[in-house]
C-alpha positions, -999 to 999 in steps of 0.1 A, spaced: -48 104 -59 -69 102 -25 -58 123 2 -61 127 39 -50 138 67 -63 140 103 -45 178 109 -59 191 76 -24 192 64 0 178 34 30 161 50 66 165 35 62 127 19 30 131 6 42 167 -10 74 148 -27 49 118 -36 21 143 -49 52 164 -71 67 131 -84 33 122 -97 27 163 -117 66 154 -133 54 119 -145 20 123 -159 -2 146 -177 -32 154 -155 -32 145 -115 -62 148 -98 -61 149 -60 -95 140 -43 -88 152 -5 -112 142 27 -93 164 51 -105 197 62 -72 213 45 -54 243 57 -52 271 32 -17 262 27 -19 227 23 -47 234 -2 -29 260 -20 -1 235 -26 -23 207 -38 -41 231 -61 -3 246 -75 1 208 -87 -30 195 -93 -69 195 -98 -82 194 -62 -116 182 -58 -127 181 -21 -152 156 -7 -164 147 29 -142 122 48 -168 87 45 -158 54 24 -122 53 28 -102 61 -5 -123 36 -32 -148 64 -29 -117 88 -35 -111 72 -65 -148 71 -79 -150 103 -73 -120 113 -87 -126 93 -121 -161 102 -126 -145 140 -124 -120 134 -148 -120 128 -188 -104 90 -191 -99 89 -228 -69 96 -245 -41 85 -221 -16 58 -226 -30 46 -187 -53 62 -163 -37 54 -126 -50 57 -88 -31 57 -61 -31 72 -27 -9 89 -3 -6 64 27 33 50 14 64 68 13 76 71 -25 83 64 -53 121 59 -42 125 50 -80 114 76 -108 77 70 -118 82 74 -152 115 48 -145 85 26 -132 58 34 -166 86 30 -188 94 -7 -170 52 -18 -170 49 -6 -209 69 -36 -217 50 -61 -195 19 -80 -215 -4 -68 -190 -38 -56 -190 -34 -31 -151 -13 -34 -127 4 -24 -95 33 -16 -78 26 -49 -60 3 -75 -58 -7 -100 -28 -20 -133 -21 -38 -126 9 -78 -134 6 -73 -138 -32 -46 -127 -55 -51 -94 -63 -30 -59 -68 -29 -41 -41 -51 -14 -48 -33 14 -30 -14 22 -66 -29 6 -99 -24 15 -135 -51 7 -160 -46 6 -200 -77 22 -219 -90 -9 -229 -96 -17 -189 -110 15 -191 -130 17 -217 -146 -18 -209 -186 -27 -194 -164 -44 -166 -143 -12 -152 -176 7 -152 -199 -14 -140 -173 -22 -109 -177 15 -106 -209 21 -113 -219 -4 -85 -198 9 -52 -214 26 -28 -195 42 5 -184 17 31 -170 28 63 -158 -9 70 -117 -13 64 -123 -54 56 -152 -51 37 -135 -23 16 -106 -47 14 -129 -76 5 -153 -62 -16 -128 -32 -33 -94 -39 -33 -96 -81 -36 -131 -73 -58 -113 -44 -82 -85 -78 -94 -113 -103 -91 -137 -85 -118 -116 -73 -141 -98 -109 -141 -133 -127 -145 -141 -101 -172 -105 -114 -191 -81 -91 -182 -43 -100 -171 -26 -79 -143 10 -76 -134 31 -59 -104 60 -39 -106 83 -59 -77 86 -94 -85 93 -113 -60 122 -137 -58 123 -177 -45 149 -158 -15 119 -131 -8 95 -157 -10 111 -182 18 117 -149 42 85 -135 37 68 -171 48 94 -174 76 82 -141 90 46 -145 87 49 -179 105 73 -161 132 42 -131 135 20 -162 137 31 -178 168 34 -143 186 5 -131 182 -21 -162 183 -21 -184 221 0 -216 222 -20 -249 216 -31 -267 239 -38 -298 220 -27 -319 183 -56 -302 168 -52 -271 176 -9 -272 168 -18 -288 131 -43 -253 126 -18 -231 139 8 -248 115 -14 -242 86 -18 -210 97 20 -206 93 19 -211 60 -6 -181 51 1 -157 23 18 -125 30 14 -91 25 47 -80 5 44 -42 21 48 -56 56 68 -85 54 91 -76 28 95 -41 31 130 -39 36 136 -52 1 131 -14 -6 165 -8 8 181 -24 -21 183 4 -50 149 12 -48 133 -28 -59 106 -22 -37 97 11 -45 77 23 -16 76 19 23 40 22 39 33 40 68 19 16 81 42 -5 82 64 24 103 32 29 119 21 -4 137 49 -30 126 24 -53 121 44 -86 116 64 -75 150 101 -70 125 113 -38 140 101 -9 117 121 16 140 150 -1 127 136 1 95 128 34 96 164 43 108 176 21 78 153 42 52 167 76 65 201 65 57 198 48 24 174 73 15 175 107 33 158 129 13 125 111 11 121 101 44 127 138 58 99 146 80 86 107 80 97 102 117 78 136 125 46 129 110 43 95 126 47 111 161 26 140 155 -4 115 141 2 89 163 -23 102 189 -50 103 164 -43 72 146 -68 46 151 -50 10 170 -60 -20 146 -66 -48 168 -46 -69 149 -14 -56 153 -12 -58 192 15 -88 198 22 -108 228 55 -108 251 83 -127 229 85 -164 246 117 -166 261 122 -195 239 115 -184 211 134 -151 213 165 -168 188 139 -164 161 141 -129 158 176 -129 146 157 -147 115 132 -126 107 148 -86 117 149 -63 86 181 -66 65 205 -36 60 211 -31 22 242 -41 15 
């Protein structure tokens, strides 16, 4: 599990996420890039290995690290994960039990179609095979830090699905999506695309903003209320609380979490506002003033409450 933390501290959420994950497996390494407070550490240490590294190449190098520390034979699956969602709002071993059945080669709690289908690499579960292959260790082998968030997304997270499925391998992902999430997801990235790109000014430049309508979707953004429904999703990034990318309304989200699930989002709405002045802006999240005609369109694309 990568860590971090820009206080040097272990947040409620990541403290349930990091004790759901000593209950559901045999060994849990925690690789941290934060300059820890002794009590942070001491708690990461009273449920896991803790190896501490210094905070460069985002948590891919977190996970090299971590694996080349760690003795990856003899498990049913070797998993990495990080601590940047809120979760598991399901059991994990609910969730290992579910994924033993599936005739896949590693997977995720989710996968996306964004850049190229891949699993989205911020929880992945591989069986030893993956692991004992030339193709898991060579992808390994081969990284070097990179203090770029895309090319660690294009070159990581996309590359991590993209060599392991050249090399043969199958992968899965825990939420399956349904033909209902499907048409809201698309209906909300084509909302977020309008609002945050400049109207067109010509034919040419309305036919590239439709086909940019149509662009896949990350399912942790624009689906992440389905995690309001008995725990289908099971996980809410903080991002997503964080910056709302797609524009939906995470505080309403967030408000919605708390009540369906109280205990694991204690101390959520706390740690967002006491990180939020250290939290780097992502240029991409920044939307323009709703249209005044095109305001009716929210009512489409708002979170649902769980029913």
């Amino acid at each position: 599990m990568a860590h971090f933390d820009p206080r040097g501290q272990v947040a409620p959420h990541v403290r349930r996420h990091v004790a759901a994950l000593a209950s559901a497996v045999d060994e849990l390494v925690v690789v941290s890039t934060a300059e820890l407070d002794d009590e942070g550490a001491a708690f990461l240490e009273s449920h896991a290995r803790l190896i501490r590294r210094p905070n460069y190449g985002y948590d891919f190098f977190s996970y090299k690290t971590g694996l080349e520390a760690s003795r990856l034979t003899g498990h049913d699956e070797v998993v990495i994960c990080n601590d940047t969602y809120v979760g598991p709002l399901v059991d994990y071993r609910e969730i290992f039990e579910a994924m033993a059945a599936r005739p896949a080669d590693f997977w995720g709690l989710t996968a996306s179609q964004r850049v190229h289908p891949h699993v989205q690499s911020f929880f992945v579960a591989f069986r030893p095979w993956v692991v004992d292959s030339q193709a898991f260790a060579r992808f390994w082998r081969a990284m070097s830090p990179v203090s770029d968030r895309g090319k660690v997304i294009a070159a990581y997270e996309v590359g991590l699905s993209r060599s392991l499925a050249d090399a043969g391998f199958r992968w899965s992902s825990y939420f399956s999506e349904t033909d209902a999430d499907r048409t809201l997801a698309q209906r909300r990235v084509a909302w977020w695309t309008v609002h945050r790109l400049p109207p067109p000014r010509s034919r040419r430049q309305l036919a590239w903003l439709r086909e940019r309508a149509k662009d896949a979707w990350n399912p942790a953004i624009a689906l992440a209320d389905v995690a309001l429904e008995n725990g289908r999703l099971p996980y809410v990034k903080i991002d997503t609380l964080r910056y709302d990318p797609y524009g939906l309304g995470a505080d309403r989200l967030l408000r919605l979490c708390e009540q369906r699930y109280p205990e694991a989002f204690t101390g959520v709405r706390e740690y967002l506002e006491a990180t939020s002045a250290i939290s780097t802006v992502r240029p991409d999240t920044v939307l323009r003033p709703t249209p005044l005609a095109l305001r009716p369109l929210r009512r489409l694309v708002e979170y649902r409450r769980a029913s």
